[in-house]
N, CA and C of each residue as an Amber inpcrd file, in Angstrom:
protein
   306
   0.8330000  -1.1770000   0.0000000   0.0000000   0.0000000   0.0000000
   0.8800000   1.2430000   0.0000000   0.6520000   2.3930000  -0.4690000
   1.0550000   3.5920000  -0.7280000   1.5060000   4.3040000   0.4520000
   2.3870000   4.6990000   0.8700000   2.9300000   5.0590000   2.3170000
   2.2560000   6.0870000   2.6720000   1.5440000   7.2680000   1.3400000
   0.9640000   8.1840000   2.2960000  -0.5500000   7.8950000   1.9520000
  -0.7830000   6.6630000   1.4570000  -2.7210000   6.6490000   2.1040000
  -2.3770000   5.7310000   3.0180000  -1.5860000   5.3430000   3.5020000
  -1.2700000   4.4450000   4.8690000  -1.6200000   5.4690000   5.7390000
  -0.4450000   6.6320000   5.4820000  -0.4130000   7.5370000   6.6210000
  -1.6180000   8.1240000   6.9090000  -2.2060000   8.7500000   5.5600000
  -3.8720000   9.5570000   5.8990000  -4.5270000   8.5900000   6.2290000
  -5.0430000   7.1180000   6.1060000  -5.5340000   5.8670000   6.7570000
  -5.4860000   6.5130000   8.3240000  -4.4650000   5.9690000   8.6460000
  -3.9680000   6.8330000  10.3530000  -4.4780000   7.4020000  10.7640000
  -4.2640000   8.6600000   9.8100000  -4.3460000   9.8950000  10.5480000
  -6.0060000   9.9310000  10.1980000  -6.9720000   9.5230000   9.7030000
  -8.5750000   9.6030000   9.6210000  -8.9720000   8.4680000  10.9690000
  -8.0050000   7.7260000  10.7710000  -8.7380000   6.5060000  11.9750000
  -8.1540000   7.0600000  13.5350000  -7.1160000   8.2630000  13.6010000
  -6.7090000   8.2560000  14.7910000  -8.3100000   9.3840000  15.2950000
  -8.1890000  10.3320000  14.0830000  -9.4480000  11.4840000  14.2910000
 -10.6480000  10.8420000  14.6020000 -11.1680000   9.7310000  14.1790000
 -12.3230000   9.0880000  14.1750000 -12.5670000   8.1610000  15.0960000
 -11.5670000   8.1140000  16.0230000 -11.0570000   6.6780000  16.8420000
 -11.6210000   5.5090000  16.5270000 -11.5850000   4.8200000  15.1770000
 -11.5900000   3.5780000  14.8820000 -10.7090000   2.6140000  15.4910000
 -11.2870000   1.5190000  15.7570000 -10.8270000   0.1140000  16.2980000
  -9.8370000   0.0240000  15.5000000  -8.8450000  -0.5580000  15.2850000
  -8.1560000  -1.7830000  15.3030000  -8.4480000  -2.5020000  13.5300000
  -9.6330000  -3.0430000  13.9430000 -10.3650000  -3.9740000  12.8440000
 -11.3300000  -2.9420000  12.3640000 -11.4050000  -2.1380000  12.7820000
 -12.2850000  -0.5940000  11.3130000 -11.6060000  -0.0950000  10.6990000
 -10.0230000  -0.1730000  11.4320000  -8.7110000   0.6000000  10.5840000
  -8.6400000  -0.5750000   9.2980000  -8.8390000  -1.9080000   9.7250000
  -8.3470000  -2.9960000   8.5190000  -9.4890000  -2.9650000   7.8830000
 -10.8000000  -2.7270000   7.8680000 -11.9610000  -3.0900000   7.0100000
 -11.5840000  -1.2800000   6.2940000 -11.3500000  -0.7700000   6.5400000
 -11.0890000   0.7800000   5.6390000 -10.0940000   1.0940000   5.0630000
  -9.0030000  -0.1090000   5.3460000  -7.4780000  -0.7490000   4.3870000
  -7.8950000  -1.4660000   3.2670000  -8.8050000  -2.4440000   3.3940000
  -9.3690000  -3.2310000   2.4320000 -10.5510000  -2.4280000   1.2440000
 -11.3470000  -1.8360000   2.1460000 -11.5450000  -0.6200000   0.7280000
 -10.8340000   0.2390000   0.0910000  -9.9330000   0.8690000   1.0180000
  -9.3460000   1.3110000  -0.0530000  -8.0480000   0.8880000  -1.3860000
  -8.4510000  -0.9130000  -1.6190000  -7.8510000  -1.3620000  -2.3010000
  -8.9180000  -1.7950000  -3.4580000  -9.8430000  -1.2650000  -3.0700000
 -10.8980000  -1.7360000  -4.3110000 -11.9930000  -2.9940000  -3.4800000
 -11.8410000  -3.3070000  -2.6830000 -12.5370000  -4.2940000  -2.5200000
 -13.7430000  -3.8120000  -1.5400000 -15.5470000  -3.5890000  -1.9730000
 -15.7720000  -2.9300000  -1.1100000 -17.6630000  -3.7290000  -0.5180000
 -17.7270000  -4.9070000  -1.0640000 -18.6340000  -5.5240000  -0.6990000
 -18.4450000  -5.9880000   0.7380000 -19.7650000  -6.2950000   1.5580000
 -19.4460000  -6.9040000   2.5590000 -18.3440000  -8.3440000   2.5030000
 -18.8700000  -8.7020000   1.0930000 -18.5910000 -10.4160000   1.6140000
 -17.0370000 -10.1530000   1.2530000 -16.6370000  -9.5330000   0.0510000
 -15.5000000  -8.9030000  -0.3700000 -14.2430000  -8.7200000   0.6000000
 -14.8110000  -7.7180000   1.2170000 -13.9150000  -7.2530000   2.8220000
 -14.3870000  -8.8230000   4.2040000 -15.0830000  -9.2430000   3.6550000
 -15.2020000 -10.4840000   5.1010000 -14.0890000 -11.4980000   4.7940000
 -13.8890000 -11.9490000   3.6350000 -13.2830000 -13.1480000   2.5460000
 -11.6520000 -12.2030000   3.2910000 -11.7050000 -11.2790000   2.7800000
  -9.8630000 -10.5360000   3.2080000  -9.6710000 -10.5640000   4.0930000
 -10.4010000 -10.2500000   5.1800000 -10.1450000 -10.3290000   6.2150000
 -10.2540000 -11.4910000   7.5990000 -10.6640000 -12.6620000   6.5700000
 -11.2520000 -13.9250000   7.3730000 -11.9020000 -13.7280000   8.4060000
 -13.0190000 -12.8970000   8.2400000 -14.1770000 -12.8080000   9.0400000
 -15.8200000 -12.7120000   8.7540000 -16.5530000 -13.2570000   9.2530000
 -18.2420000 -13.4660000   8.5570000 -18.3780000 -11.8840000   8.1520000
 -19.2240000 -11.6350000   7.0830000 -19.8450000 -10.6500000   6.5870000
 -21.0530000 -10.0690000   7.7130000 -21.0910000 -10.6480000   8.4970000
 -22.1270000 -10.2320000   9.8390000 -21.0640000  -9.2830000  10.4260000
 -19.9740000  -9.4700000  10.7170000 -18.8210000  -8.9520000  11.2260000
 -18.9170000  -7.6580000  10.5130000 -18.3640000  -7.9190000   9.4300000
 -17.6740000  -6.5330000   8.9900000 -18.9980000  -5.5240000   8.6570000
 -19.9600000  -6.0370000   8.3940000 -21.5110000  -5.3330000   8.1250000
 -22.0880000  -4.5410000  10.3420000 -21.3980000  -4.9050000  10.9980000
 -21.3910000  -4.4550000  12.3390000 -20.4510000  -3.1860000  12.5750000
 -19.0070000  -3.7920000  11.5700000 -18.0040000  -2.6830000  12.0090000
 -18.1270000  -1.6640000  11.4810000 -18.9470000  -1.6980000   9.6190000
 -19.2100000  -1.0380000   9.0830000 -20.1610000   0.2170000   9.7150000
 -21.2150000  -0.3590000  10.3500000 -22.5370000   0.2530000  11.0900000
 -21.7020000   1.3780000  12.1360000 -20.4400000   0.7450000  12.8460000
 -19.8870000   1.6320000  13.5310000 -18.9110000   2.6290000  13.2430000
 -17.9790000   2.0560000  11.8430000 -17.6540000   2.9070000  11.2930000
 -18.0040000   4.7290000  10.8000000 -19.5310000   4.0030000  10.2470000
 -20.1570000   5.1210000   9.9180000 -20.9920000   5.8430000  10.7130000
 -21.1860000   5.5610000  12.2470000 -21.6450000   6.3790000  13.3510000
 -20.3150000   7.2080000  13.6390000 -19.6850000   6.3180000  13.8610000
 -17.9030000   7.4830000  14.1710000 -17.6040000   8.6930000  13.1170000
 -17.7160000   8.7890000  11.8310000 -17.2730000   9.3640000  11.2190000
 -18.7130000  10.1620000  10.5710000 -20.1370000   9.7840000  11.2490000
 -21.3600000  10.5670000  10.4910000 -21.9490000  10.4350000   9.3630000
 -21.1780000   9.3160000   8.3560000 -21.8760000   9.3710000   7.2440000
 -22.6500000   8.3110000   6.9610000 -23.7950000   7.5830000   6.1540000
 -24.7350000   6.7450000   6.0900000 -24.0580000   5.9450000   4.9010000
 -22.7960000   5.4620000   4.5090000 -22.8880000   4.6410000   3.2570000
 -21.1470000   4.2010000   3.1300000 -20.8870000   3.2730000   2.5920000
 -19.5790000   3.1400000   1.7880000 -19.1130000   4.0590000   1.0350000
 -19.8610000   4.2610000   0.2510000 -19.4980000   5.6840000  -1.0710000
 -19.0790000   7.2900000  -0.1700000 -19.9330000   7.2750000   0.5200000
 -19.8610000   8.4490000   1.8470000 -18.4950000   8.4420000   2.8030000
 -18.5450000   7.1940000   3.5610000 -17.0810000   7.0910000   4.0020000
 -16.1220000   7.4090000   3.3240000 -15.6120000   6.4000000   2.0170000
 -14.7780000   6.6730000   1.1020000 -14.2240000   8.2330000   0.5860000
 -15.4620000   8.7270000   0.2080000 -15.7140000  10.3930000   0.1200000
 -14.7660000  11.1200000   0.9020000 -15.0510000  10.9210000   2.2320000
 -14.9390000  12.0850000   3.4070000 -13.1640000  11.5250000   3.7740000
 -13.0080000   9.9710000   3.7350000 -11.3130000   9.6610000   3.1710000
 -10.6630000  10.6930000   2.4090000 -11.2690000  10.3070000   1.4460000
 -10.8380000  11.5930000  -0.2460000 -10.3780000  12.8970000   0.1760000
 -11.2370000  13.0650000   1.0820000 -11.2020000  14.8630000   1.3170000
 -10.7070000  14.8850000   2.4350000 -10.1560000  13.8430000   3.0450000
  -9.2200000  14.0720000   4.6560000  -7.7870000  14.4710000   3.6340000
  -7.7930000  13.3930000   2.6680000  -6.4460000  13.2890000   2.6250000
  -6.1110000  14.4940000   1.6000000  -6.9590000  15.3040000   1.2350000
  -6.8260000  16.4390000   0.0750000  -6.3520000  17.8030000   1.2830000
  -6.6130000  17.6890000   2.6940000  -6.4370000  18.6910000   3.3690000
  -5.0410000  18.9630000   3.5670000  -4.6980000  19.9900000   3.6790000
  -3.8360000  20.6080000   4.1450000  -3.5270000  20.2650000   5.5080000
  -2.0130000  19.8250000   5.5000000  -1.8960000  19.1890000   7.1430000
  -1.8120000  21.1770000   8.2250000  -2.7240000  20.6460000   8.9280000
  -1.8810000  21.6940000  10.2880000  -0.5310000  23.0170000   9.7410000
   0.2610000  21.8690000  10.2640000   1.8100000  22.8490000  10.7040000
   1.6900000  23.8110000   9.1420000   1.3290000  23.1030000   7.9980000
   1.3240000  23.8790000   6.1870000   0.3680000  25.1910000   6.4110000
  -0.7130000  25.0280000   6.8000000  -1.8170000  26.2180000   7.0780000
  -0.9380000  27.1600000   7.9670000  -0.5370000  26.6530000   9.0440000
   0.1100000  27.6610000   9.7070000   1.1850000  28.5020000   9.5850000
   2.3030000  27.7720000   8.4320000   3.2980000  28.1210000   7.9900000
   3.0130000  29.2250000   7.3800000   1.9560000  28.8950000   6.4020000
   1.4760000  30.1540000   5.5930000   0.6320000  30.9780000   5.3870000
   0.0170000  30.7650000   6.9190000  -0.6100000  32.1980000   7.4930000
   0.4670000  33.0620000   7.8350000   1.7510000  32.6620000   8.6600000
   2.9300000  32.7960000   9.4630000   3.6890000  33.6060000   8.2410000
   3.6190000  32.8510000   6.8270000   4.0030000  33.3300000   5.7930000
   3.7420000  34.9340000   5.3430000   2.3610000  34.5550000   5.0380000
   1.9000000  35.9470000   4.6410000   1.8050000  36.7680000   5.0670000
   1.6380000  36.5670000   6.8830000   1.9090000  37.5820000   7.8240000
   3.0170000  38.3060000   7.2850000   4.2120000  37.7780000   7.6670000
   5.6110000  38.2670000   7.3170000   5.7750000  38.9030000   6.2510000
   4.7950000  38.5000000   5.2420000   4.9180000  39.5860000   3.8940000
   4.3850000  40.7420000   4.1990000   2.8830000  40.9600000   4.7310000
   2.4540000  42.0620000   4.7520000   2.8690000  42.7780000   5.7430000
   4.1290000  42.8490000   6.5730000   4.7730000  43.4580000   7.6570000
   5.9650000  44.0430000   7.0500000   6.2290000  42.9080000   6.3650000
   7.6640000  43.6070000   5.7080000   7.4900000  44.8830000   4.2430000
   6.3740000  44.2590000   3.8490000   5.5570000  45.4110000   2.7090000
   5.2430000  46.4750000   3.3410000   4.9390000  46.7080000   4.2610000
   4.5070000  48.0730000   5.2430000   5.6830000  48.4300000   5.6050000
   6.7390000  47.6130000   5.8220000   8.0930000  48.9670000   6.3890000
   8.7510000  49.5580000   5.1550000   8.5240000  49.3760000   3.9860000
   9.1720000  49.7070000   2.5770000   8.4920000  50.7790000   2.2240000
């Protein structure tokens, strides 16, 4: 797997406090595989299972669907980390300070 949807993986499951086994059923979609029985078969566990973790998945994170989860993945990992926003608020500050003493 790709080291930085590993990392945004993480960093959505640390925000969302997913289990353990919601972090691996949301590893397995995002390899394409996104049926219950699909993700049960990968993960050698009944489709009752992962159709439970799923249910909790999507109370943790608010959204009603696979396509929805996936989504709100998409757009974790499109964000701008922290320390970058701040850099370049920090940034532009410094411009428009130094433009005013000239």
């Amino acid at each position: 797997m790709n080291t930085g949807l590993s990392d945004a993986i993480e960093g959505f499951s640390n925000l969302y406090k997913l289990s353990g086994r919601e972090r691996d059923i949301l590893r397995v979609m995002t390899l394409g595989t996104c049926t219950g029985r699909g993700i049960a078969e990968s993960l050698e566990i009944s489709p009752n299972t992962v159709r439970i973790h799923l249910k909790n998945i999507n109370a943790k994170v608010g959204v009603s669907s696979k396509a929805h989860l996936l989504s709100r993945l998409l757009a974790y990992t499109m964000e701008p980390a922290p320390a970058a926003i701040e850099g370049g608020l920090n940034h532009s500050h410094q411009l428009s300070s130094s433009q005013g003493h000239m």
